[in-house]
VEXVO-426052 format. One record per residue: residue in one letter; chain; x, y, z of N, C-alpha, C in turn. Coordinates in nm, 3 decimals, padded with zeros to 5 digits. Each point is the difference from the previous one (the first is absolute). Layout:
N
<nuvex><resn>A</resn><chain>A</chain><n_c1>X</n_c1><n_c2>Y</n_c2><n_c3>Z</n_c3><ca_c1>X</ca_c1><ca_c2>Y</ca_c2><ca_c3>Z</ca_c3><c_c1>X</c_c1><c_c2>Y</c_c2><c_c3>Z</c_c3></nuvex>
...
! end
This chain:
53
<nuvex><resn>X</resn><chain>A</chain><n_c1>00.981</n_c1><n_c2>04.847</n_c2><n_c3>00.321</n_c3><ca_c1>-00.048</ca_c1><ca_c2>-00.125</ca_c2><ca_c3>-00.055</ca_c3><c_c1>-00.087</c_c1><c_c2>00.031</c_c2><c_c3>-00.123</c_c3></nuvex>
<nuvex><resn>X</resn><chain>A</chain><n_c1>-00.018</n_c1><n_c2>-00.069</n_c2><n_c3>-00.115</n_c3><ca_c1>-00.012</ca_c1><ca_c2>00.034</ca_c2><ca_c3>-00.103</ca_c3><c_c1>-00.187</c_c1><c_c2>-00.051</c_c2><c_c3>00.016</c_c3></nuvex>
<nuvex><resn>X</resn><chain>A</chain><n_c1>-00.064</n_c1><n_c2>00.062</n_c2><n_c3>-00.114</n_c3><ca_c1>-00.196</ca_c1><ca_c2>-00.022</ca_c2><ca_c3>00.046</ca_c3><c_c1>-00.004</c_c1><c_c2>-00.109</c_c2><c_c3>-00.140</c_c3></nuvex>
<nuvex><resn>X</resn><chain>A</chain><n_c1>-00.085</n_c1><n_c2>-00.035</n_c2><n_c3>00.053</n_c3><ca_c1>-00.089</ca_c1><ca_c2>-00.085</ca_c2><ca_c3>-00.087</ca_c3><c_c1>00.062</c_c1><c_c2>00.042</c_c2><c_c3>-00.176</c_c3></nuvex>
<nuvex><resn>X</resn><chain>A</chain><n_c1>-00.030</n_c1><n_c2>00.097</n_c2><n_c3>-00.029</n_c3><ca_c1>-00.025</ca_c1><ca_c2>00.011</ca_c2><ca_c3>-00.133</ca_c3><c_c1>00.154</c_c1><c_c2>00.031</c_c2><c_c3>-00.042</c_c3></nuvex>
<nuvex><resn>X</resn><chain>A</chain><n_c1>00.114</n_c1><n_c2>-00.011</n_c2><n_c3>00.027</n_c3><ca_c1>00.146</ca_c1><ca_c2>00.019</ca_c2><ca_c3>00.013</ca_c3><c_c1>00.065</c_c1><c_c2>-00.119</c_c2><c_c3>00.013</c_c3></nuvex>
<nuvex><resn>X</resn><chain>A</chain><n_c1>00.095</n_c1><n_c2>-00.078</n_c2><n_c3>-00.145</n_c3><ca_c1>00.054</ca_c1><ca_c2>-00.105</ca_c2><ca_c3>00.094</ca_c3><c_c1>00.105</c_c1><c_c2>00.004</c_c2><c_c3>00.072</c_c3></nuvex>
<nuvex><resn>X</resn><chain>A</chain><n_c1>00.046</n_c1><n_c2>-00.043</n_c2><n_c3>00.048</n_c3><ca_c1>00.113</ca_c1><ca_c2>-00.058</ca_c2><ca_c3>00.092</ca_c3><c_c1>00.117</c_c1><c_c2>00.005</c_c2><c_c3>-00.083</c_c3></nuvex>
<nuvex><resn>X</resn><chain>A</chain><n_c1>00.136</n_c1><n_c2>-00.083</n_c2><n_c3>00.094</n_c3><ca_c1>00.144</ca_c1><ca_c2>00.012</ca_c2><ca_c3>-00.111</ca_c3><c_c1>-00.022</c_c1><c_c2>-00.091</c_c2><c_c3>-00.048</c_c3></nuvex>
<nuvex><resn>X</resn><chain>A</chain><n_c1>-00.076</n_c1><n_c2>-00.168</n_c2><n_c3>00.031</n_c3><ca_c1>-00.052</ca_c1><ca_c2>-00.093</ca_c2><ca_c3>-00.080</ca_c3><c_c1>-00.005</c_c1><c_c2>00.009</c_c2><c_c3>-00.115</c_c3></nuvex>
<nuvex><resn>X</resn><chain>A</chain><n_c1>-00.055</n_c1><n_c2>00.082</n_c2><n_c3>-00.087</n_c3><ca_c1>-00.117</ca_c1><ca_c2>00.038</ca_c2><ca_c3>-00.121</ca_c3><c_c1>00.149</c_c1><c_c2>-00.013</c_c2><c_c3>-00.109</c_c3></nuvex>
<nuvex><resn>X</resn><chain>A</chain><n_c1>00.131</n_c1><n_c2>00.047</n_c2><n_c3>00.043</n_c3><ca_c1>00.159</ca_c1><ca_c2>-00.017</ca_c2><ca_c3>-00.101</ca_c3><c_c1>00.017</c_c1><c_c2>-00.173</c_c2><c_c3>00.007</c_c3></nuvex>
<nuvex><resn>X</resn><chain>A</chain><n_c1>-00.051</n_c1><n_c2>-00.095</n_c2><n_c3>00.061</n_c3><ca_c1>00.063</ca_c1><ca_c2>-00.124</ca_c2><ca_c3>00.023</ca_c3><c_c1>-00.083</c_c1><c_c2>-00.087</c_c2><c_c3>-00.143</c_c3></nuvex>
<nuvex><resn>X</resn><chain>A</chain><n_c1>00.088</n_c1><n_c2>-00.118</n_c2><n_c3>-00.029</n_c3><ca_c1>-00.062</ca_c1><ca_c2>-00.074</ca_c2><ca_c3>-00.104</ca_c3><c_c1>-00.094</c_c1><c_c2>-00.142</c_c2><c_c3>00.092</c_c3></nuvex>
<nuvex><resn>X</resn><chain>A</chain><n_c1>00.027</n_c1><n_c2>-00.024</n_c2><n_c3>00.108</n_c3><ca_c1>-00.093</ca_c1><ca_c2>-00.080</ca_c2><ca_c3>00.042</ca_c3><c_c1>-00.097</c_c1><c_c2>-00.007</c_c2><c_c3>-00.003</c_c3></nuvex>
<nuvex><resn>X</resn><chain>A</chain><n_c1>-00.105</n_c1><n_c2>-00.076</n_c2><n_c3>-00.062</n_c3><ca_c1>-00.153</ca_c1><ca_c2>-00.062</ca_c2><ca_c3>00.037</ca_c3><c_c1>00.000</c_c1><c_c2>00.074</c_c2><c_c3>00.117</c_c3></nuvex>
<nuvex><resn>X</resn><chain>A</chain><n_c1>00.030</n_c1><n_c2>-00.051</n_c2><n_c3>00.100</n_c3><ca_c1>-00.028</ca_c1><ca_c2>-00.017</ca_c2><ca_c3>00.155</ca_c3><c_c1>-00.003</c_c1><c_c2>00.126</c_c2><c_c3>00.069</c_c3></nuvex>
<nuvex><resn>X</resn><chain>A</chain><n_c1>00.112</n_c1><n_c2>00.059</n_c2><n_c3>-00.052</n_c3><ca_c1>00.033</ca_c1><ca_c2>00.175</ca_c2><ca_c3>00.034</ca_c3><c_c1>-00.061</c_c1><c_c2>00.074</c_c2><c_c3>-00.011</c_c3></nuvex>
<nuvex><resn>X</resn><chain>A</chain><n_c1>-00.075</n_c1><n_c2>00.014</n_c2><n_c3>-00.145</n_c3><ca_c1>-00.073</ca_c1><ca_c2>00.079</ca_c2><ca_c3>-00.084</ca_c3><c_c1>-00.179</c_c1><c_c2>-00.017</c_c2><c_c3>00.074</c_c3></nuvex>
<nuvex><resn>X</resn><chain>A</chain><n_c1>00.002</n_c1><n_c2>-00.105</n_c2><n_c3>00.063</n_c3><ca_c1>-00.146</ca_c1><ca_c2>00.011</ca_c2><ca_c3>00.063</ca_c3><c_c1>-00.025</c_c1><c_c2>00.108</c_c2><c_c3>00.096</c_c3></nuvex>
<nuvex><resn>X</resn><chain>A</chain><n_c1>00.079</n_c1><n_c2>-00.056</n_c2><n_c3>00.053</n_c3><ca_c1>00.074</ca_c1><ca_c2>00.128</ca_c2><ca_c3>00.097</ca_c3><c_c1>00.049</c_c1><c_c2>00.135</c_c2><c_c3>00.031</c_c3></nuvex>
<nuvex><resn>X</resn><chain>A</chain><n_c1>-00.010</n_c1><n_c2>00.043</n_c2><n_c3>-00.134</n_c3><ca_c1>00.063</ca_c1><ca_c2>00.120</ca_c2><ca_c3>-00.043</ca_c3><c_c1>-00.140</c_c1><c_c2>00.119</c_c2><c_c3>00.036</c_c3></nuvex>
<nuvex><resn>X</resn><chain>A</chain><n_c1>-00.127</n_c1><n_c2>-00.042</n_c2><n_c3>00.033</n_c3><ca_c1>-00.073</ca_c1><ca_c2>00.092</ca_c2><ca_c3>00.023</ca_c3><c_c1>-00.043</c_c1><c_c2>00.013</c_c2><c_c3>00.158</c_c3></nuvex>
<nuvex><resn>X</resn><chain>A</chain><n_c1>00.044</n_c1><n_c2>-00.073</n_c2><n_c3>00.052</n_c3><ca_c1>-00.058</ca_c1><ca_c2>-00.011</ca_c2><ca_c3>00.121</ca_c3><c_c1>00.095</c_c1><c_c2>00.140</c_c2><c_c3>00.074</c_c3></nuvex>
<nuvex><resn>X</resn><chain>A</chain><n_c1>-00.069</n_c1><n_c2>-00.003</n_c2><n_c3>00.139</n_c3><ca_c1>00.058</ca_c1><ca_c2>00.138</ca_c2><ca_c3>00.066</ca_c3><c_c1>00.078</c_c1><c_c2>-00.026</c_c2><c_c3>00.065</c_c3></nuvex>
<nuvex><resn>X</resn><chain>A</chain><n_c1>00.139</n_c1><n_c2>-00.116</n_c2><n_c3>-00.004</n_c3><ca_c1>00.082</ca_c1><ca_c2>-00.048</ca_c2><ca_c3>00.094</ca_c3><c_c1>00.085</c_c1><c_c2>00.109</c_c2><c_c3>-00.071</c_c3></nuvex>
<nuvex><resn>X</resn><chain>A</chain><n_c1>00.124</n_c1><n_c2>00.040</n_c2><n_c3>00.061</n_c3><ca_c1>00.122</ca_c1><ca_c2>00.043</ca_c2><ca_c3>-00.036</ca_c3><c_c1>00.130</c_c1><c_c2>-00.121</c_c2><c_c3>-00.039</c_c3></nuvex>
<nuvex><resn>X</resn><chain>A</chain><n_c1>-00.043</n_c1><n_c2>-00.040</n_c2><n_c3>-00.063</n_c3><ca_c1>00.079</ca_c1><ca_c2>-00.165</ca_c2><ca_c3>-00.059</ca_c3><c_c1>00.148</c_c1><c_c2>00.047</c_c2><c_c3>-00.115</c_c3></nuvex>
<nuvex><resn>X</resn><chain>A</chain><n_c1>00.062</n_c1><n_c2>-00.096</n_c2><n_c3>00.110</n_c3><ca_c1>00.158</ca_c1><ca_c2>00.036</ca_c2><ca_c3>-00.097</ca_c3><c_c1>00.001</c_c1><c_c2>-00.169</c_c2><c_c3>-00.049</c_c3></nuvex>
<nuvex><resn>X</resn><chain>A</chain><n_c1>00.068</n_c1><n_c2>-00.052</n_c2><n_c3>-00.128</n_c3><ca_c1>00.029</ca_c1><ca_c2>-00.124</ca_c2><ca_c3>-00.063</ca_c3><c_c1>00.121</c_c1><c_c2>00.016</c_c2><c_c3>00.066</c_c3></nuvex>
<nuvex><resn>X</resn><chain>A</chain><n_c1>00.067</n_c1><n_c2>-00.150</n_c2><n_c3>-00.027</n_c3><ca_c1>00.108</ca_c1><ca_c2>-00.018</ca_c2><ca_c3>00.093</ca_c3><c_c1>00.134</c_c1><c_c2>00.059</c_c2><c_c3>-00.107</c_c3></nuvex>
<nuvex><resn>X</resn><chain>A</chain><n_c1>00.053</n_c1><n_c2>00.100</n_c2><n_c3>00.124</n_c3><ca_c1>00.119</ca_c1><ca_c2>00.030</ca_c2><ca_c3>-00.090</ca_c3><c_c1>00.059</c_c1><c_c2>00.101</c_c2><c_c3>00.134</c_c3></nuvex>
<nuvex><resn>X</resn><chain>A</chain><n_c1>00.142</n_c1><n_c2>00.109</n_c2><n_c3>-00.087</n_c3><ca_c1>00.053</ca_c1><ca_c2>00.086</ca_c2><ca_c3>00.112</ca_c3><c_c1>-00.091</c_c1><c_c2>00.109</c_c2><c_c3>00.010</c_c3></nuvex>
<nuvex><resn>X</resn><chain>A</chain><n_c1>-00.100</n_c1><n_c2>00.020</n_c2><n_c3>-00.078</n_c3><ca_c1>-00.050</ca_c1><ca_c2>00.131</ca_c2><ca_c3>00.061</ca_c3><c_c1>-00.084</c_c1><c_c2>-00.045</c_c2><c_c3>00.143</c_c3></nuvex>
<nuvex><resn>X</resn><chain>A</chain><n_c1>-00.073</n_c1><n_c2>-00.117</n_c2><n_c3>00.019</n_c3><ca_c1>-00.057</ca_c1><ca_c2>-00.020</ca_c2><ca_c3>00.061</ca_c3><c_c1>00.149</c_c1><c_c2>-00.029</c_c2><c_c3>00.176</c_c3></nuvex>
<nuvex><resn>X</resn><chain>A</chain><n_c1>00.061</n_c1><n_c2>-00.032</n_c2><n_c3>-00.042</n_c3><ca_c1>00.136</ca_c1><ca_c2>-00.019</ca_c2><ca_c3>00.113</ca_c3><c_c1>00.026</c_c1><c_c2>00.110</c_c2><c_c3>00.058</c_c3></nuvex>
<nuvex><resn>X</resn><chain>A</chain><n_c1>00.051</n_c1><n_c2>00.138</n_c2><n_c3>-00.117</n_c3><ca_c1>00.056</ca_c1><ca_c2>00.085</ca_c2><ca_c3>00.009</ca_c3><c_c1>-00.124</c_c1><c_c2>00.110</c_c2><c_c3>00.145</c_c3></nuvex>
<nuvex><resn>X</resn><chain>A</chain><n_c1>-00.134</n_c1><n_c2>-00.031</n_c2><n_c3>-00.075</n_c3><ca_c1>-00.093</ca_c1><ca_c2>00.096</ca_c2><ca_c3>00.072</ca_c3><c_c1>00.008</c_c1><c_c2>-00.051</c_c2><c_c3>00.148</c_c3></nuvex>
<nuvex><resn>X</resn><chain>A</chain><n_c1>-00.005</n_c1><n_c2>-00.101</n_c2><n_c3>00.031</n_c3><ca_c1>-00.005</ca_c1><ca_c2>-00.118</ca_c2><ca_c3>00.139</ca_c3><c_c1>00.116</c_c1><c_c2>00.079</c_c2><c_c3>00.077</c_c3></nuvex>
<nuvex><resn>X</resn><chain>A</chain><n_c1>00.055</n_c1><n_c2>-00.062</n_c2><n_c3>-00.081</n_c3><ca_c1>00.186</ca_c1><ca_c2>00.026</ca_c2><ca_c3>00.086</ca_c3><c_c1>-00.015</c_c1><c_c2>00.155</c_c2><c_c3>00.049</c_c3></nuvex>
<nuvex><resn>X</resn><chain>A</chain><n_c1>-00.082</n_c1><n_c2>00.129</n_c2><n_c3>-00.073</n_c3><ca_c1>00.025</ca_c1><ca_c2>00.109</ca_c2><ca_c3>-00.015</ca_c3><c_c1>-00.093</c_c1><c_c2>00.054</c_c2><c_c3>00.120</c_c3></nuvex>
<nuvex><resn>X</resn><chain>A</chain><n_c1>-00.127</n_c1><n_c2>-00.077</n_c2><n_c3>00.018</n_c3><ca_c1>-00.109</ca_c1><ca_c2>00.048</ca_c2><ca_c3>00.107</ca_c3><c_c1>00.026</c_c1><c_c2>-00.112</c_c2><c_c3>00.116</c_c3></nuvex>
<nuvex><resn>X</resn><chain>A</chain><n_c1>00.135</n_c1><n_c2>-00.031</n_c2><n_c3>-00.009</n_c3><ca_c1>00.018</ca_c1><ca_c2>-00.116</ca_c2><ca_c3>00.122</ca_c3><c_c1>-00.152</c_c1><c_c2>-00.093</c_c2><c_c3>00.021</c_c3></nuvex>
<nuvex><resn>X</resn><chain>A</chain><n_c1>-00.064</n_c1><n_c2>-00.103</n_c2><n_c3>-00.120</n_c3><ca_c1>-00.097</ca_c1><ca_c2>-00.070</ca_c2><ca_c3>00.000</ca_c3><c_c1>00.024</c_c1><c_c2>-00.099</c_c2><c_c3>-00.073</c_c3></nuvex>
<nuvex><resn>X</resn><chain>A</chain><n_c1>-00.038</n_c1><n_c2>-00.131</n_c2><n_c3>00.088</n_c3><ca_c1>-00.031</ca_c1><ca_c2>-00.119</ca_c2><ca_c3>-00.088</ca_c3><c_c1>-00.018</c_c1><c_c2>-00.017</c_c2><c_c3>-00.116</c_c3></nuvex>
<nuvex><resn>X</resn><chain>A</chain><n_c1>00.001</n_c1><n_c2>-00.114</n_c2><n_c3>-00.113</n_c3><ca_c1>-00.025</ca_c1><ca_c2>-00.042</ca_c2><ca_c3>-00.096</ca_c3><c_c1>-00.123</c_c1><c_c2>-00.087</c_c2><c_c3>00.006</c_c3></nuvex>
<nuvex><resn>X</resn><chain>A</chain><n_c1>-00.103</n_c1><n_c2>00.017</n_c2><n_c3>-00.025</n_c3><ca_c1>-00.097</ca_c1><ca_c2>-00.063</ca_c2><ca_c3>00.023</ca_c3><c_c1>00.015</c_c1><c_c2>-00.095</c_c2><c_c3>-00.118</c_c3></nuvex>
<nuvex><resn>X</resn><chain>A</chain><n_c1>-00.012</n_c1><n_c2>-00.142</n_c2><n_c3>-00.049</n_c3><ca_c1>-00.009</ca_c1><ca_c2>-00.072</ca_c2><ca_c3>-00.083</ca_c3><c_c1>-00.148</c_c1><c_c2>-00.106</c_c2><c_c3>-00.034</c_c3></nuvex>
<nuvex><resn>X</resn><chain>A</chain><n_c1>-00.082</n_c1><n_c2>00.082</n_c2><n_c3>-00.089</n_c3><ca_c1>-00.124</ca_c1><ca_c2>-00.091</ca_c2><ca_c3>-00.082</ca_c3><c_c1>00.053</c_c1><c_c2>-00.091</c_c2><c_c3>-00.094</c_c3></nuvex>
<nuvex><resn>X</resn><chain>A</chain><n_c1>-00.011</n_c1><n_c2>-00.121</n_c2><n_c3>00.009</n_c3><ca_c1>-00.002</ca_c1><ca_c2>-00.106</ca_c2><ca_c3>-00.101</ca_c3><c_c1>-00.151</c_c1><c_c2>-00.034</c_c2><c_c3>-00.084</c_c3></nuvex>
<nuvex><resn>X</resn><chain>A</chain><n_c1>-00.011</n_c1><n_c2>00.064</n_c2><n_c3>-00.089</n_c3><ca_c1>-00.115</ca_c1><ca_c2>-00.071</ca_c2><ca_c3>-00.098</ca_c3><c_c1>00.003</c_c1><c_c2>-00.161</c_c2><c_c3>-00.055</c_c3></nuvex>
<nuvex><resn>X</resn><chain>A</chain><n_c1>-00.103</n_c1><n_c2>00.016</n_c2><n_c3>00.000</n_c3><ca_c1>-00.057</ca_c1><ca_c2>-00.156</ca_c2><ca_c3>-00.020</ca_c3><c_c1>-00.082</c_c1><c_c2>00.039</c_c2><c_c3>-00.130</c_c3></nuvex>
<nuvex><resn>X</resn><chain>A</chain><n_c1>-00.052</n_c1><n_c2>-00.152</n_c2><n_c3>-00.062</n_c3><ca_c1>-00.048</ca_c1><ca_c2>00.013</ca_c2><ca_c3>-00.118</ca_c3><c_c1>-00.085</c_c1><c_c2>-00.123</c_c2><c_c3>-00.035</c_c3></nuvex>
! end
């Protein structure tokens, strides 16, 4: 998991919303196949955050 001072895969996205996000210490995928591909691969859920604004 990535620290504080490291961002996330966030930090490549053009969203407002994403980019807040991009520092925090979650391991955060934007919605796409990499985020499918890893799931499918460690036999795990898709967890889905909807931002608000």
């Amino acid at each position: 998991m990535p620290n504080k001072s490291e961002p996330n895969r966030l930090i490549a996205e053009k969203s407002p919303y994403l980019l807040q996000h991009a520092h925090n210490p979650v391991d955060w995928f934007p919605w796409g196949e990499e985020a499918f591909e890893k799931a499918k691969r460690e036999n795990k859920p898709v967890l889905v955050s909807i931002g608000y604004s």
